[in-house]
N, C-alpha and C positions, 0 to 999 in steps of 0.2 A: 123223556127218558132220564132216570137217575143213572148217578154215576156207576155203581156198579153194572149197571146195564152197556153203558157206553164202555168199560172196561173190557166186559165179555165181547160184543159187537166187533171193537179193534182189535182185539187178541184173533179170536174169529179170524178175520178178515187179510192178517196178517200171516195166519197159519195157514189162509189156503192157498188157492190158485189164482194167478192173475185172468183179468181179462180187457178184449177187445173192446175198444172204446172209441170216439171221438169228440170232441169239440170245436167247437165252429164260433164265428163273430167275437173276437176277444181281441184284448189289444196287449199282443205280446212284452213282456217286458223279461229280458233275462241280461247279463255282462254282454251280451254284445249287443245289444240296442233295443228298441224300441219299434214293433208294426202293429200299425191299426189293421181290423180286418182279418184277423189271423184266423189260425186254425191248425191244431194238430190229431193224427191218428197214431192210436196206440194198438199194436200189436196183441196177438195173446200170449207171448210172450214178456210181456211186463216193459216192454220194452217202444220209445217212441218210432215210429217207421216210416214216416212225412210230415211235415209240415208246411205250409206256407199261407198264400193271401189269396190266392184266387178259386174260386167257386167254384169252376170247370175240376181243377184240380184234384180238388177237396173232392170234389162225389168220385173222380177213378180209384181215388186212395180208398175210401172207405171201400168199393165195389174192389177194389185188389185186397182188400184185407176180412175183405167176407162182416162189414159192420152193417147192420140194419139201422132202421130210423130209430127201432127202442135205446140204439146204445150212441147216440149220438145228443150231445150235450148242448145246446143253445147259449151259448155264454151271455149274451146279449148285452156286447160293452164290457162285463167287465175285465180285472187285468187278468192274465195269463202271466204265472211266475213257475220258474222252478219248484219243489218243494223246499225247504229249510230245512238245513244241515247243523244241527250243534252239538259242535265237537267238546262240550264243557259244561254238563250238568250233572245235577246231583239229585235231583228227584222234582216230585209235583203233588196235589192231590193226595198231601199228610204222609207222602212215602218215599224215600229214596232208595237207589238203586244198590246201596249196601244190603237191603231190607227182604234178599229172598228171591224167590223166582216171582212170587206173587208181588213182591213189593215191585220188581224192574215190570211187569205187566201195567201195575196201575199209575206209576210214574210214567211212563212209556206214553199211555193211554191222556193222563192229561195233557203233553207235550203235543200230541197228534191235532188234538182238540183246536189246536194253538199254529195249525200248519207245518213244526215239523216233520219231515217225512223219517229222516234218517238221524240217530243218535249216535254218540260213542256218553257210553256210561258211565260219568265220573263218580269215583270210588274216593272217598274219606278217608283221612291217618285214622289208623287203626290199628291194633296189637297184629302182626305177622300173621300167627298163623289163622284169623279171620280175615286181612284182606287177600292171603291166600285163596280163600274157601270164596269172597265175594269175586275174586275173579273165575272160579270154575264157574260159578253162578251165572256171570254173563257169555264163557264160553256155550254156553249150553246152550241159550237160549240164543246165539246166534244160528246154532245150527237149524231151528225153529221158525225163526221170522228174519226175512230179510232188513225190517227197519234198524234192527241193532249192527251198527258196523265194528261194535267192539269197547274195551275198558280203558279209561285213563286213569290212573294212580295219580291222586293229588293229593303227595304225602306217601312214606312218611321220612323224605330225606327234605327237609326246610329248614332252613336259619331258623334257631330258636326265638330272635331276636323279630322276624320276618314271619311267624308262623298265623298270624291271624286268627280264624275261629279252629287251628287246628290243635290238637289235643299233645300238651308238652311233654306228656308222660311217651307217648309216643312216636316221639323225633328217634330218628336214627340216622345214623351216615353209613351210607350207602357202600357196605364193603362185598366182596364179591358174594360172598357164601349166601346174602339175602337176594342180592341180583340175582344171582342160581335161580332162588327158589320161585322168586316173582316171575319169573322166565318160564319158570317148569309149569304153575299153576296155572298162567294165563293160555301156553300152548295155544300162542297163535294169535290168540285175544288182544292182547295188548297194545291200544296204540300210539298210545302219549305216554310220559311220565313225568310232573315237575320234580325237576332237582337243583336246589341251590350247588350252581359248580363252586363257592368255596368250601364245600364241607372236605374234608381231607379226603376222601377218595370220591369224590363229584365228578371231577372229568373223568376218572376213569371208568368212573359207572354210565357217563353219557357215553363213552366211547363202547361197550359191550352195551347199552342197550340198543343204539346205532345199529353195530354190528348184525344184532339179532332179530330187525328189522321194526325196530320201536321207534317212535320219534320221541327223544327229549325236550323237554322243554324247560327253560332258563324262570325261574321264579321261584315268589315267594322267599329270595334270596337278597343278600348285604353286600352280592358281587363285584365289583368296580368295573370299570372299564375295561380295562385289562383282561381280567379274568372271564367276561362275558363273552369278548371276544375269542376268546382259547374255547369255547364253550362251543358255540358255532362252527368252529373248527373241529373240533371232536365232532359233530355228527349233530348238536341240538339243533331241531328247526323250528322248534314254537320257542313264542314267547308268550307266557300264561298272564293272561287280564293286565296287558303295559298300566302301568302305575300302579295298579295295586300291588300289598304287601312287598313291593321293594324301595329299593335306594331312586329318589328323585331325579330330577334332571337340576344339575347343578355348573356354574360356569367354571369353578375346576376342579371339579370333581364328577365326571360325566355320566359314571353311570352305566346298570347295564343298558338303559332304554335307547341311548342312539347307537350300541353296538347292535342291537337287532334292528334298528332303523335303516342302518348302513349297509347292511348284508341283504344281498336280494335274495340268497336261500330260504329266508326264516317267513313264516307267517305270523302277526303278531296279533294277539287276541283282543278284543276291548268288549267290555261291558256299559253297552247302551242307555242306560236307565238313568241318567243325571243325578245319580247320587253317588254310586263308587266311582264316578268320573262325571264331575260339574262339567254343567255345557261349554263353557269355554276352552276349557280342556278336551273335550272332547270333539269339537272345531277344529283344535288344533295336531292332535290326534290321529284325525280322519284324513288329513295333507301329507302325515309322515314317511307313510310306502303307498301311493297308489298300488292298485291291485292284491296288498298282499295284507292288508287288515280285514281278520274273519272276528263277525258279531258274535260275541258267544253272554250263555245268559248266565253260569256260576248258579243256575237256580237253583234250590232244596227245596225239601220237602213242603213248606207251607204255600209254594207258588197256585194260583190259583186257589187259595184259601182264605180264611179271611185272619184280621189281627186275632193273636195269641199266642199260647207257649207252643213249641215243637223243640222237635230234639235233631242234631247236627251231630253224627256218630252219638258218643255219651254224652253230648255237651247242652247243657239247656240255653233255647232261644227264645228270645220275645221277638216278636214280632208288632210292630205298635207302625201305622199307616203304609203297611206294605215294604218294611223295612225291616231286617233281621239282625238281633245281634244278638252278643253273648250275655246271657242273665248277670256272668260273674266279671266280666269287665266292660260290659261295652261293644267288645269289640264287633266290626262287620261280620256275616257271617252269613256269608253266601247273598242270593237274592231272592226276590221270584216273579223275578221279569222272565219274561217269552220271549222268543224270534221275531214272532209276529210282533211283539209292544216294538222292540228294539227297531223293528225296520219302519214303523208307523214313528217313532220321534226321530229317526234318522229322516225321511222324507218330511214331514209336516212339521217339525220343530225345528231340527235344525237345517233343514236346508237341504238336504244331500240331494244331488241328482236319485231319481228312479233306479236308474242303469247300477249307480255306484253301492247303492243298498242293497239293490238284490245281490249284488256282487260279492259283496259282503256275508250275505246269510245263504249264499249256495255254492257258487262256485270256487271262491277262497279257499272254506274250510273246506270243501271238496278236495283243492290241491293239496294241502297239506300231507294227505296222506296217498296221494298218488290216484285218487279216487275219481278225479277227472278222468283219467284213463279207463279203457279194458281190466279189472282189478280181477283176483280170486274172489276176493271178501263180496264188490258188489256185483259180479259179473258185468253188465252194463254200465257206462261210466256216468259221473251223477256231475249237475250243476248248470245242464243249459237246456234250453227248448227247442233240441234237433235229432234228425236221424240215428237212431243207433245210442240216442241216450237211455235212461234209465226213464219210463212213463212215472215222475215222480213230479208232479204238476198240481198246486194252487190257481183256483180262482177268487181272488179275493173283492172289495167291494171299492169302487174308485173313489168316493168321498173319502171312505175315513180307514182303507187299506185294511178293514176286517177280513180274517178269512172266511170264505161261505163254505168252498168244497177242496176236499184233498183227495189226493192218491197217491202211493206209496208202491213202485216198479206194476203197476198194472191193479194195485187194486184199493180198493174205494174205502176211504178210512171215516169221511166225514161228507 
């Protein structure tokens, strides 16, 4: 099946209706531990309705949930994960989510590929009134498919100094009149925003987008110590990609990175790939907040494609062994690492327990936005393998943690 094909397929499958499922023989793995022998049933409502290890069990649940043998799954061994949650991309498959309703379809569609279940759609600095227009864009298409939980704005309030592959012509500080408008466009959409809080009205733009039910997040910024922490305080709960494009960890000069270390409110993001965070950094990284480091991938558009040029909003990229940067300086410029790459070098390279990786790519960034819980956005709450969760369920391969099969609230994506 060519990609276009597999584009339509997901799209498809996402626009319609869930259904009644099970799987049997798998060896459970979600943040709260690990069971061999498992087994979950999935409602027709998209939603998981039993789970556990015993056999007896398993057949009243299927026979209470009206499942025949055709719709019952044979895992046979391998693992049983949540789907993968990421809350911080930018596209796949030559296209980002700036790129149109067709472009968020075919980005959408590689990421799935890849075991994500559930996105929020990062949005590129961009001139106003187009990242306006890209946020109606994802409004819409939430209404449409339950996989989209929403847009993050990254950009265009950044330290100039701090700005990365984002585009200089397009920095701005964040004064009400633009917050207004970001607000008005997203209508609801909206669920992250990075802002450097020291640009002269920073905290007060974190504090109104708080308000308005956004989560800010602290990057891409030259903040100090100090100020990161007033930041938090206002209402910021992420912290975007710790270590990249900010101020280091320094012995006096701190930093915002242990101000979000310190605060058990914030979830802090990292990018898994050993290159925008060397392994040893990233070892030490993964010790800083138990429970509240979410894998996120910063992917664009050439993810899953091969070396060459692509474009990052106006900005030209090369791409030379799976690494992107800007043609005209260098610089980093996004990735095109997957959930799925991240949690295979999180277990197999570097060590990570099971438990703590999937933890990591589901239920984490799940918290973030409250999405653990009973939500509006996902009705069902997402991130574990239990009753009354969201049927958003990977089986992936136990050797080398590929993924084979997905589903997305009830319905079959891969």
């Amino acid at each position: 099946m060519d990609r276009q094909q597999i584009v339509a397929q997901v799209t498809d499958s996402m626009e319609g209706a869930p259904s009644a499922f099970a799987i049997r023989d798998a060896r459970k793995v979600d943040a709260r531990g690990i069971e061999e022998h498992a087994w979950i049933v999935a409602d027709a409502n998209g939603a998981i309705a039993a789970r556990g290890t015993s056999d007896d069990d398993f057949e009243a649940a299927c026979r209470a949930n009206g499942i025949g043998t055709d719709a019952v799954i044979d895992a046979s061994g391998k693992i049983m994960t949540p789907g993968y949650v990421d809350i911080h991309s930018h596209g796949a498959w030559e296209k980002s989510f700036d790129d149109g309703p067709d472009g968020i379809d075919v980005a959408r569609a590689g990421h799935a590929m890849h075991g994500t279940t559930r996105q929020v759609c990062s949005l590129i600095t961009n001139p106003i009134d187009v990242q306006c227009e890209n946020l109606r864009n994802v409004r819409a298409k939430m209404d449409q498919r339950p996989d989209i939980l929403g847009a993050h704005l990254e950009g265009p309030f950044l330290a100039l100094s701090r700005k990365g592959a984002h585009d200089p012509e397009c920095l701005k500080d964040p004064v009400p009149e633009i917050v207004d408008r970001m607000l008005e466009a997203a209508d609801g959409c909206l669920r992250q925003i990075t802002i450097a809080p020291e640009l002269p009205h920073g905290l007060q733009a974190i504090r109104s987008f708080a308000t308005a039910g956004t989560v800010p997040a602290v990057g891409h910024c030259d903040a100090d110590y100090e100020t990161a922490r007033r930041a938090f305080d206002e209402g910021a709960g992420l912290m975007t990609h710790m270590f990249n494009a900010m101020n280091g960890l320094h012995h006096r000069k701190p930093g915002p990175i242990p101000a979000a270390v310190e605060d058990p409110r914030v979830t802090i993001e990292l990018i898994c790939d050993g290159f925008h965070v060397q392994d040893p950094m990233l070892r030490l990284g993964l010790g800083f907040a138990p429970h509240r480091i979410a894998f996120v991938t910063d992917a664009m558009a050439a993810t899953d494609c091969p070396d060459g040029a692509y474009k990052l909003g106006a900005l030209d990229v090369d791409v030379v062994d799976g690494h992107a940067r800007l043609k005209s300086n260098g610089a980093i410029a996004g990735s095109t690492l997957t959930l799925e790459h991240a949690v295979q070098r999180a277990v197999l390279e570097l060590g990570m327990s099971p438990v703590e990786a999937i933890e990591a790519a589901t239920l984490t960034p799940a918290r973030a936005f409250g999405f653990d819980r009973p939500h509006p956005v996902t009705g069902a709450p997402l991130g574990l393998l239990a009753p009354g969760y969201a049927a958003d369920v990977l089986l992936t391969d136990p050797a080398d943690w590929s993924v084979q099969h997905a589903w997305c609230a009830g319905r079959r994506i891969k």
